[in-house]
C-alpha positions as CSV (number, residue, x, y, z in Angstrom):
1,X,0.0,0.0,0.0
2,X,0.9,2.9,-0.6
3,X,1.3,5.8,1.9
4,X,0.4,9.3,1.3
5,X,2.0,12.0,3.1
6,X,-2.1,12.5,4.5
7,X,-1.9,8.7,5.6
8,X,1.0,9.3,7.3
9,X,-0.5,11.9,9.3
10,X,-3.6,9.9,9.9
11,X,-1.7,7.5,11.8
12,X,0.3,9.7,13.7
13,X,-2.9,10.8,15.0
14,X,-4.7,7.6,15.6
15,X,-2.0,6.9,18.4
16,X,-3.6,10.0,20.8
17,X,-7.1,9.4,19.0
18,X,-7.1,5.5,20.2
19,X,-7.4,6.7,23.9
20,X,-10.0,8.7,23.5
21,X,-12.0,6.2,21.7
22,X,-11.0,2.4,22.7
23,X,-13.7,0.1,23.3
24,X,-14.8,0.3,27.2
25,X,-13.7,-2.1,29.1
26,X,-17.2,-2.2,31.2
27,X,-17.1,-1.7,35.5
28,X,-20.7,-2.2,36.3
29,X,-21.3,-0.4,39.2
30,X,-25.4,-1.8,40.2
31,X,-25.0,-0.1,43.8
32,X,-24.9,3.4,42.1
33,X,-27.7,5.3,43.8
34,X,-28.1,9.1,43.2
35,X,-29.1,11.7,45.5
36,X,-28.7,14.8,42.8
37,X,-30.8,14.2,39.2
38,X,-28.6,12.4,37.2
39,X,-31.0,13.6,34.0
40,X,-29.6,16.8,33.9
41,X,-28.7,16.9,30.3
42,X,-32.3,15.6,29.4
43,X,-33.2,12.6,26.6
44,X,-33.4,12.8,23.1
45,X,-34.6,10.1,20.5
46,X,-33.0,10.1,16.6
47,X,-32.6,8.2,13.0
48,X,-36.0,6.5,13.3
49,X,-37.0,3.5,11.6
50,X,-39.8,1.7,10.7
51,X,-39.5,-0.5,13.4
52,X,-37.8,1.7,16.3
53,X,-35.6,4.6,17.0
54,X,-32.4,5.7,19.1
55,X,-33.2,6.6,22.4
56,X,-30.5,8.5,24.4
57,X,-29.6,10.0,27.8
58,X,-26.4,11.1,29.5
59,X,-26.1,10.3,33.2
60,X,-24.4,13.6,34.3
61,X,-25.6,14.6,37.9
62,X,-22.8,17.9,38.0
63,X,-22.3,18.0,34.0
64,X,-20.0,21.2,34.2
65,X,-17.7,19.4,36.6
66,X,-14.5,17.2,35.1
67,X,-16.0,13.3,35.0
68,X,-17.0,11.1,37.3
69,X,-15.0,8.1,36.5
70,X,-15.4,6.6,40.0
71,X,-19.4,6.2,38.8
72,X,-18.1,2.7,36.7
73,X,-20.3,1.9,34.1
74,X,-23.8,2.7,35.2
75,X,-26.7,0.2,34.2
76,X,-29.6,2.7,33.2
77,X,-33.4,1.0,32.6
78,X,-35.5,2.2,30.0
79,X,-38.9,1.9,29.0
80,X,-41.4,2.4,25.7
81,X,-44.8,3.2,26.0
82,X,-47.6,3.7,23.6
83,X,-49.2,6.2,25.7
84,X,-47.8,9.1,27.4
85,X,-48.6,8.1,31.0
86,X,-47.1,4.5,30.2
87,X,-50.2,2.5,30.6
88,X,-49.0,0.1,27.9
89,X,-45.4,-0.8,27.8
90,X,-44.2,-2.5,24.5
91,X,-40.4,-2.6,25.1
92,X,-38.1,-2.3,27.9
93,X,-34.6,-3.4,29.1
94,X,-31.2,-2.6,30.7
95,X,-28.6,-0.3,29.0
96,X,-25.0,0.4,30.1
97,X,-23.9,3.8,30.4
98,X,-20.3,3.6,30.0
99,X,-18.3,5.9,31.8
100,X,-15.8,5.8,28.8
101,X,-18.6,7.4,26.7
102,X,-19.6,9.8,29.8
103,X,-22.3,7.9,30.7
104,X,-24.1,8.1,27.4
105,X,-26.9,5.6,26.4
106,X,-28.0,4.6,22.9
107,X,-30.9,2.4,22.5
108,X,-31.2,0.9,19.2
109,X,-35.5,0.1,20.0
110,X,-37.2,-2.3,18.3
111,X,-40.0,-4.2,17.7
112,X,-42.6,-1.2,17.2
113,X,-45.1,0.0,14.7
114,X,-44.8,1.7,11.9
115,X,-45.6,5.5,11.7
116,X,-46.4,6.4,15.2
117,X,-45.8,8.2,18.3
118,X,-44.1,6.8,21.0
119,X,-43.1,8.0,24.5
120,X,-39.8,6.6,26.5
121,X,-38.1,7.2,29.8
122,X,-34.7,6.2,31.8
123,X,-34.3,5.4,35.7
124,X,-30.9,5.1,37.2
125,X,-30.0,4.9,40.6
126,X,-33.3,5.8,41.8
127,X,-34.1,8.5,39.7
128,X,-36.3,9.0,36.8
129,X,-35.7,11.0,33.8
130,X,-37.8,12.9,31.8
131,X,-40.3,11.6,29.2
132,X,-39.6,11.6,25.7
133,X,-41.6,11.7,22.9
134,X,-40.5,10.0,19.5
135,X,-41.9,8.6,15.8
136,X,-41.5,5.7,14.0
137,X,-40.5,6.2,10.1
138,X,-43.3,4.9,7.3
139,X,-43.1,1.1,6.7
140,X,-41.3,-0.4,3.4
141,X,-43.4,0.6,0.3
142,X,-45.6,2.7,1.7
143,X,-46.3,6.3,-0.6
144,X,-49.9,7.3,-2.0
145,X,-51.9,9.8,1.0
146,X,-49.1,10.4,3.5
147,X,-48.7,13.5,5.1
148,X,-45.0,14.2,6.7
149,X,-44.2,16.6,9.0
150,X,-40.4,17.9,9.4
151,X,-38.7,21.0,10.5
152,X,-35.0,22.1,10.2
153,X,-32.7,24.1,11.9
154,X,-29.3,25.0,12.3
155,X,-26.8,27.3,14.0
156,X,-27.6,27.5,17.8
157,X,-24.9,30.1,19.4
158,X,-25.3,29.6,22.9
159,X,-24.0,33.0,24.1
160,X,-25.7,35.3,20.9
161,X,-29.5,34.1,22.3
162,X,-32.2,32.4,24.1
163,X,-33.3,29.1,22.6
164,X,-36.9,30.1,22.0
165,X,-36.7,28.8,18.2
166,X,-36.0,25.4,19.3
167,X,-39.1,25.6,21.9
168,X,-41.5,26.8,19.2
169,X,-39.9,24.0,16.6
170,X,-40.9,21.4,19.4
171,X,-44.4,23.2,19.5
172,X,-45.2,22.0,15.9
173,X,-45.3,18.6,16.6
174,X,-43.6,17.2,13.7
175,X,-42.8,13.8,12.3
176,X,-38.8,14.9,12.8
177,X,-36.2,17.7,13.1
178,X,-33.4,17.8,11.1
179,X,-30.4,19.9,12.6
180,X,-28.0,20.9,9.7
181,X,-25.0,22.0,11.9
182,X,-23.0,24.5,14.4
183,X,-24.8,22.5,17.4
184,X,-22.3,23.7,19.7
185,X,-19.5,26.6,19.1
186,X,-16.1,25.9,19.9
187,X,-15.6,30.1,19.8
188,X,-17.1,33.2,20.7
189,X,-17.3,35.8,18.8
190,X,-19.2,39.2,18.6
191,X,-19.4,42.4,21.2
192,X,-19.2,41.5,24.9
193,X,-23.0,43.1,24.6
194,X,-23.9,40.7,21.7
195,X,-23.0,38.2,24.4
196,X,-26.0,37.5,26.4
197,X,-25.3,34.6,28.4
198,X,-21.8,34.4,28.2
199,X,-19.3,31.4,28.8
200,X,-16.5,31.0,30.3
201,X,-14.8,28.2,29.6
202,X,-12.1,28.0,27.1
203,X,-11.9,27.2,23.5
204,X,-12.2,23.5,23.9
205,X,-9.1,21.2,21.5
206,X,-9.7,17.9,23.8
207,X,-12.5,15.2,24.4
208,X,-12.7,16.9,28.4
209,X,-13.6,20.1,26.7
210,X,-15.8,18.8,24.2
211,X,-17.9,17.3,26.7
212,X,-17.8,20.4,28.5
213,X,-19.3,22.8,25.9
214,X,-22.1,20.0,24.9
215,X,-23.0,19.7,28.4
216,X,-23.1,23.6,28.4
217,X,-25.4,24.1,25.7
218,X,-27.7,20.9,26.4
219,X,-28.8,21.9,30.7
220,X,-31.0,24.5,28.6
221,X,-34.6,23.3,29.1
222,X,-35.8,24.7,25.2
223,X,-33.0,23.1,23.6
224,X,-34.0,20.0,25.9
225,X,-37.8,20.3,25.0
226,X,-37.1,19.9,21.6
227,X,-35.3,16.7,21.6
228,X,-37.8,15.1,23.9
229,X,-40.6,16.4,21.7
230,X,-39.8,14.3,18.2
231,X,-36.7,11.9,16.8
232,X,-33.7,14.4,15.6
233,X,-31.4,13.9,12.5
234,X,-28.1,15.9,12.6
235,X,-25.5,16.3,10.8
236,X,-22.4,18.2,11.5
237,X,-20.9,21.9,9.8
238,X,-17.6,23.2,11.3
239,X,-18.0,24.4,14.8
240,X,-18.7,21.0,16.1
241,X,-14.6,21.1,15.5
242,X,-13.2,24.2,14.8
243,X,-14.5,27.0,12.4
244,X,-13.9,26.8,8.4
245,X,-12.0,23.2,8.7
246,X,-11.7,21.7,6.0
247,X,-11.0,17.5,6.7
248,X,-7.3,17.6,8.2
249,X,-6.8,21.1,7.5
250,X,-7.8,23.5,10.9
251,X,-8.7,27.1,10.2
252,X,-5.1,28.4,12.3
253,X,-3.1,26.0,10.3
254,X,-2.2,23.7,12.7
255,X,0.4,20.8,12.0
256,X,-2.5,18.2,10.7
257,X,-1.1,15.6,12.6
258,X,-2.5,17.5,16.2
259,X,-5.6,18.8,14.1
260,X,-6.5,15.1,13.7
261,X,-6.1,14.2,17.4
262,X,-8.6,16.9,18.1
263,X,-10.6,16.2,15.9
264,X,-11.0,12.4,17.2
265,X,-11.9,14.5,20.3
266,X,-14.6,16.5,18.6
267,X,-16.3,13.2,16.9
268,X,-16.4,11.8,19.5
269,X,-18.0,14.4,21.7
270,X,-20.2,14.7,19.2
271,X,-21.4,10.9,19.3
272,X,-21.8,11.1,23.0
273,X,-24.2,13.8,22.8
274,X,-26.3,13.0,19.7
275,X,-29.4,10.2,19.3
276,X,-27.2,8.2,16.7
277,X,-27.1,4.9,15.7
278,X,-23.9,2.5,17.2
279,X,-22.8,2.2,13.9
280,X,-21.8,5.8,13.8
281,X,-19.1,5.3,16.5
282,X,-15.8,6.9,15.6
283,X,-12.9,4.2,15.1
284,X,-9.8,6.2,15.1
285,X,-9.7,9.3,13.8
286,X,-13.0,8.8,11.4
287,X,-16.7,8.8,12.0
288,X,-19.0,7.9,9.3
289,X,-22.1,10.1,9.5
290,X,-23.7,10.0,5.9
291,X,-26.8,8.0,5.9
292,X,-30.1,7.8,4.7
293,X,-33.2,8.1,6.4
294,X,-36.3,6.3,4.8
295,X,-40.0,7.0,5.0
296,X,-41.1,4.1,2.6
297,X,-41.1,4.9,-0.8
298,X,-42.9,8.5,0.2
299,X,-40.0,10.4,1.0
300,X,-36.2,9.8,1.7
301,X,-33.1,12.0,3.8
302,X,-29.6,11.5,2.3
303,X,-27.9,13.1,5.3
304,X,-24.6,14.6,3.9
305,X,-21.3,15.2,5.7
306,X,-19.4,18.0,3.9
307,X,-17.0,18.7,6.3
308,X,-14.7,15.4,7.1
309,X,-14.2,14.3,3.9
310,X,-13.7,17.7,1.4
311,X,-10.7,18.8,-0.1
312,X,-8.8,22.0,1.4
313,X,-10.8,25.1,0.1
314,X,-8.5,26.4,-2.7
315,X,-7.4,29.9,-4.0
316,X,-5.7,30.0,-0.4
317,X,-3.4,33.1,-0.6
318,X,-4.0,33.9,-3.8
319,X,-5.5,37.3,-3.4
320,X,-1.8,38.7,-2.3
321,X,-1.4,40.0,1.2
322,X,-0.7,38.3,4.6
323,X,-2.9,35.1,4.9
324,X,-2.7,33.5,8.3
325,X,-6.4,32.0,9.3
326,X,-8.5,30.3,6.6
327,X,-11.8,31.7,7.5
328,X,-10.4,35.1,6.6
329,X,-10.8,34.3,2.5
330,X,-14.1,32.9,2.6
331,X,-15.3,35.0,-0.7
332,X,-12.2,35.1,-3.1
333,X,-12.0,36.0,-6.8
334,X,-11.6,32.4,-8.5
335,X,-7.8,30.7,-9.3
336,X,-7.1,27.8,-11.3
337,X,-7.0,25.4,-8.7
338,X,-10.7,26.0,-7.6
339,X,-11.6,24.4,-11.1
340,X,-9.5,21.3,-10.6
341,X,-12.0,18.2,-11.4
342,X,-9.9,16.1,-8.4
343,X,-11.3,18.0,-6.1
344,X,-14.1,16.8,-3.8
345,X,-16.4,18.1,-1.2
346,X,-17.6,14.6,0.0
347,X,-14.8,12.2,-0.1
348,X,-14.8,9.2,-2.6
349,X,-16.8,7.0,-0.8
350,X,-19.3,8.8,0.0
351,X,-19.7,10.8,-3.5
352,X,-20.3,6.9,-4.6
353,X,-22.3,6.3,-2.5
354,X,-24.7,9.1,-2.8
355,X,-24.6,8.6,-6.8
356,X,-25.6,4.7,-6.5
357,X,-28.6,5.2,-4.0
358,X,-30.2,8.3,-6.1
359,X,-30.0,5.4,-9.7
360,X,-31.8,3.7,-6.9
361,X,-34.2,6.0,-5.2
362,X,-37.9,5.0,-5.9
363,X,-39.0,7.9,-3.4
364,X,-41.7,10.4,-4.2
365,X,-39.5,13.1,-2.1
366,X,-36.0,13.1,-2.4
367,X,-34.4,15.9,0.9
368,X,-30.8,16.1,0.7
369,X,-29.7,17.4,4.3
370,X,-26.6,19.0,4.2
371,X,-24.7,21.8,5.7
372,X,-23.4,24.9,3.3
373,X,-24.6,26.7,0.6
374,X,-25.5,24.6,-2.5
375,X,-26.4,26.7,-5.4
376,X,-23.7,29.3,-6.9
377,X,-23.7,32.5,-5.4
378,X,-22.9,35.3,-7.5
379,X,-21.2,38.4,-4.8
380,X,-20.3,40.7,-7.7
381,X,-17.2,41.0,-10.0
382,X,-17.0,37.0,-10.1
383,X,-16.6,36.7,-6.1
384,X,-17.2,33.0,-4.7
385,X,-17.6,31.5,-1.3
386,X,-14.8,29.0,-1.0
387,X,-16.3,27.2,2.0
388,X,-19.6,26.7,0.1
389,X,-20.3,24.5,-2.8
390,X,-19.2,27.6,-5.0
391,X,-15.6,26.6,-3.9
392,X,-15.6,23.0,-5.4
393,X,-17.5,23.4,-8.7
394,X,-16.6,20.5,-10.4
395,X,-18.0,18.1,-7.0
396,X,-21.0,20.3,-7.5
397,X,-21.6,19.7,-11.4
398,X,-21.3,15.9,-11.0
399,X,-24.1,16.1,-8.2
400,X,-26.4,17.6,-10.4
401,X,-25.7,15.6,-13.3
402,X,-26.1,12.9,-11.4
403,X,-29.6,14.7,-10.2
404,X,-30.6,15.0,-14.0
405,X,-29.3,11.6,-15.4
406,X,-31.3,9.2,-12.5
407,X,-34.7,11.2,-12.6
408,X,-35.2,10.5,-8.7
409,X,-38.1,12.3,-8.0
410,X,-38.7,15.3,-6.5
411,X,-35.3,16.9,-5.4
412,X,-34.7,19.4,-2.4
413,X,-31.5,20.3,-1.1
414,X,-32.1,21.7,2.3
415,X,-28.9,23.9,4.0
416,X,-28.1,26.2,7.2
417,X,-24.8,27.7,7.8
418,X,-25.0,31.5,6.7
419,X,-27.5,33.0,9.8
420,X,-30.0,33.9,6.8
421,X,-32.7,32.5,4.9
422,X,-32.4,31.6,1.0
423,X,-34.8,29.9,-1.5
424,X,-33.3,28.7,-4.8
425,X,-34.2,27.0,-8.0
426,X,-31.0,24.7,-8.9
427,X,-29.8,25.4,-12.2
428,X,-28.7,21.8,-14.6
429,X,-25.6,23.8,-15.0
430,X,-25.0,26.0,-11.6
431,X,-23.2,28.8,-13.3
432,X,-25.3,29.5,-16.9
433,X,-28.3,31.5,-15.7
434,X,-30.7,30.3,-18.4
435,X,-30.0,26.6,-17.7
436,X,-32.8,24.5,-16.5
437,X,-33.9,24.3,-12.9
438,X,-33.6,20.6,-11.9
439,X,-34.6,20.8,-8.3
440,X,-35.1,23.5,-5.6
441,X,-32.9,24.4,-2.4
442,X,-34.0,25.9,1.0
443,X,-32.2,27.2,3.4
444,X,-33.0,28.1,7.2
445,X,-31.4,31.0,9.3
446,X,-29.7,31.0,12.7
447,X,-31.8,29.7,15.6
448,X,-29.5,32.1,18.0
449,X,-26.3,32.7,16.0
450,X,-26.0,36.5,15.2
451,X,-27.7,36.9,11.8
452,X,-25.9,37.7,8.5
453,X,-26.7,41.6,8.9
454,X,-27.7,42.7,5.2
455,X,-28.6,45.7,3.9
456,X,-31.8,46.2,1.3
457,X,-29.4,46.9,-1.0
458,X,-27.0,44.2,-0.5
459,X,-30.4,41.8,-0.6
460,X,-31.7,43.5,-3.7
461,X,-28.2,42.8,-5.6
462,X,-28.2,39.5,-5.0
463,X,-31.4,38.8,-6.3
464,X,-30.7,40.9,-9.2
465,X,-27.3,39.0,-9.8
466,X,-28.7,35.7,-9.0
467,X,-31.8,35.2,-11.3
468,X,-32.4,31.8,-9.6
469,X,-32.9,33.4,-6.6
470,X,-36.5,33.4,-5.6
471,X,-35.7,34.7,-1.6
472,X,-32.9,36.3,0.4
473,X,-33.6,37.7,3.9
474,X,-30.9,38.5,6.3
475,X,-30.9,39.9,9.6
476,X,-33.5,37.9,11.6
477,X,-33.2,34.0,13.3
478,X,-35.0,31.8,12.8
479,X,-36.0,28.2,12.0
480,X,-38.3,26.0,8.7
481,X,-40.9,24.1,9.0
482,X,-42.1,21.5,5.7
483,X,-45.3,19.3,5.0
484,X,-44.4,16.9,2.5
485,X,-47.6,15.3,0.8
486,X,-47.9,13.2,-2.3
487,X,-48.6,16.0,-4.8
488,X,-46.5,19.2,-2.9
489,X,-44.2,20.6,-0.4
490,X,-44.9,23.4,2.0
491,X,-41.9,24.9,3.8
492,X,-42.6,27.7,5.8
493,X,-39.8,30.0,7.1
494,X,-40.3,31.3,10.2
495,X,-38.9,34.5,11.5
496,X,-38.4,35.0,15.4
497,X,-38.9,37.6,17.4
498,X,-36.4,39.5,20.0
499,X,-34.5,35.7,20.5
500,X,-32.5,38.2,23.4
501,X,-35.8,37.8,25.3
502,X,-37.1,34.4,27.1
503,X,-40.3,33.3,25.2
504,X,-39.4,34.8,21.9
505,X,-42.3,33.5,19.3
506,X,-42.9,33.8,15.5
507,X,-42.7,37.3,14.4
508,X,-43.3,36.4,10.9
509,X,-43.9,33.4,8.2
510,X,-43.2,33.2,4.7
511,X,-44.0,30.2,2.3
512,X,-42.6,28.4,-0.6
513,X,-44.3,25.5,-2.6
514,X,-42.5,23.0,-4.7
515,X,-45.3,20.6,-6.6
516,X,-44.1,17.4,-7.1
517,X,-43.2,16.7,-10.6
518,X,-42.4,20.6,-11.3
519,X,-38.8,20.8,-9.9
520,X,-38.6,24.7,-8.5
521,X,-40.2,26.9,-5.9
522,X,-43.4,29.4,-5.9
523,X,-44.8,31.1,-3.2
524,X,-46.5,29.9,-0.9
């Protein structure tokens, strides 16, 4: 085989990355009995199934303290009810919460009925957590009359506002949530009065601050509402890791090598605090978090990863001036190497694998849930976005071939990242602005991150230099909802008011349409 000079590097870092991830060696401790809430961090359910769903909790009775590694491995009990007040139990068991995963349980749940509700609990050590709710996915086959309810969100800065949009997500009462990155930060940023609830701990590069920040964003009680009120399905953008990175490549330059050891740290942070499936554990250095989702043959989610697998963003430096900090060229004028066809945004594997299922796909709906900005954005004089899909073109054009050669039905492409909302048609060819529009992408604002503060005139040139634009609104958070039936889609972005404020609600709604068969969006 081979070694590559990335390779190399890779293993360098497995060595540190092992001990953070190594199989637990399990140290039941049964006589564990609590006398604080061990529940603190709430429970959340995920990735559901026809059959079943994750179910997850964290025992973490002082989360913001170091861990608790004289706990052992904690045997946690869990229940599934069909009602909420658990009259009828139809599953229940014993987990392990293993203290080498900070006490963090997944239940893979089976054994349930298609397409509906279910409510679940935990007890440890005497006490009782929470009750969950969570939804089963549509059985094999089934399309015709459904009616699917979904909302996504993405970009929750902990310190920039209240949670409120996750609260009034939760109030909806959907099918899902999708989360589309930037669960956590690993900075701050902004004017000491931008921050309202401010941190303090540091910038976190290992697993002990990981865990720290997660634990720091998940005691609040509306980010904790919404995962106990319907299954979540996340994926990941950068500040799960470390802003702008691009696979082994950190946004300071670091030597790769210690990049990679932190981010085994991140990964596996992020497993430990997300409803995911076992077969998402991180094994070294890697964690494989592209999937799909199915709701019989009525709609499918191909959850993307386009951070861990992408090529470095290119034209690095080549604007002239001192370059020290990748994030600070995020909109350059375009070099030869941004054209190069080598170049990927989702790795080899998983560009194959995406390509293969959609020859495949026999779903009415086809949701591609993914991070960054999909459709070419055009800032003026030629100016691309090197972190978006913009900045690996040729990746880009062999997705939407791909779109246009298998016919799978109905495509939406569904993106958070830039603290704004967006509604596109999706060009055949993403830079000729008479091509044919092949499917339609939405994407969501900030829930709390400080929004991208345009101007009316800066909104009214990109839609004027964008003709596939059909909606650009900056400066507000908020979050989308979507009701996917056999003949339409109705996604809904909603606007939120003062999120500085406890109990901020909708300040405002606007709708898009896409009718199935007619790729593109009207208003709603």
């Amino acid at each position: 085989m081979r070694l590559t000079r990335r390779s190399l590097l890779e293993r360098a870092a497995m060595v540190a990355a092992l001990a953070v991830i190594a199989p637990p060696i399990l140290r039941v401790n049964a006589q564990t009995r609590f006398t604080e809430n061990p529940f603190t961090l709430g429970v959340a359910s995920g990735d559901p199934w026809p059959t079943g769903a994750v179910i997850w909790t964290r025992i973490a009775p002082r989360p913001l303290e170091p861990l608790d590694e004289s706990l052992g491995d904690v045997p946690v009990e869990w229940e599934v009810a069909e009602d909420e007040g658990f009259a009828t139990i139809v599953q229940s068991g014993t987990a392990i919460a293993p203290a080498a995963r900070a006490h963090a349980v997944h239940v893979e749940v089976e054994g349930l009925k298609p397409f509906r509700p279910y409510w679940y609990r935990f007890r440890a050590g005497g006490a009782e957590s929470p009750v969950g709710r969570t939804h089963t996915a549509l059985a094999p086959g089934a399309a015709g009359d459904q009616t699917l309810n979904f909302t996504f969100a993405s970009c929750g800065h902990y310190e920039h506002g209240t949670f409120a949009g996750y609260r009034a997500m939760a109030a909806e009462n959907p099918h899902a949530m999708l989360f589309l990155g930037d669960y956590i930060y690993e900075v701050t940023y902004g004017k000491p009065e931008q921050k309202i609830r401010p941190l303090t701990s540091a910038e976190p590069t290992d697993l002990a601050g990981y865990r720290l920040r997660y634990a720091e964003y998940k005691r609040d009680l509306d980010l904790q509402a919404a995962h106990a009120a319907a299954p979540w399905i996340v994926t990941w953008d950068d500040h799960e890791v470390d802003n702008d990175y691009a696979a082994d490549q950190s946004e300071d330059l670091h030597n790769p090598a210690f990049f990679l050891a932190r981010r085994a740290a991140a990964y596996q942070a992020f497993f430990e605090a997300m409803p995911l499936r076992l077969s998402a554990l991180p094994d070294a250095t890697a964690m494989k978090l592209y999937r799909r989702i199915r709701y019989g043959d009525f709609l499918d989610f191909w959850v993307l990863d386009t951070r861990q697998h992408r090529s470095d963003q290119a034209c690095i430096g080549a604007q002239g001036g001192t370059y020290n900090k990748r994030g600070a060229n995020r909109r350059l004028v375009p070099c030869e190497e941004l054209y190069d066809p080598a170049r990927t945004m989702l790795g080899a594997e998983q560009e194959t694998w995406l390509s293969y299922g959609l020859g495949r796909a026999s779903a009415q709906w086809n949701v591609i849930a993914q991070s960054v900005m999909f459709c070419d954005v055009e800032f003026g004089g030629g100016a691309r976005a090197t972190d978006f899909w913009s900045g690996y073109p040729a990746a880009r054009q062999r997705l939407l071939d791909r779109l246009a050669e298998t016919k799978a039905k109905n495509p939406l492409i569904l993106t958070g990242d830039v603290h704004s909302f967006w509604a596109w048609d999706v060009a055949r060819d993403a830079v000729k602005t008479d091509s044919e529009t092949i499917a339609a992408e939405l994407v969501c604002s900030s829930i709390s991150s400080l929004p991208w503060p345009m101007t009316d005139d800066f909104m009214g040139a990109l839609r004027a230099d964008n003709p596939k634009l059909r909606e650009v609104r900056g400066r507000v958070n908020g979050y989308v909802s979507c009701t996917a039936r056999a003949e339409r889609l109705e996604a809904r972005m909603h606007t939120l008011s003062d999120i500085t404020q406890e109990g901020a609600g909708i300040a405002e709604t606007k709708s898009f349409v896409m009718e199935a068969g007619k790729p593109g969006l009207v208003a709603g």
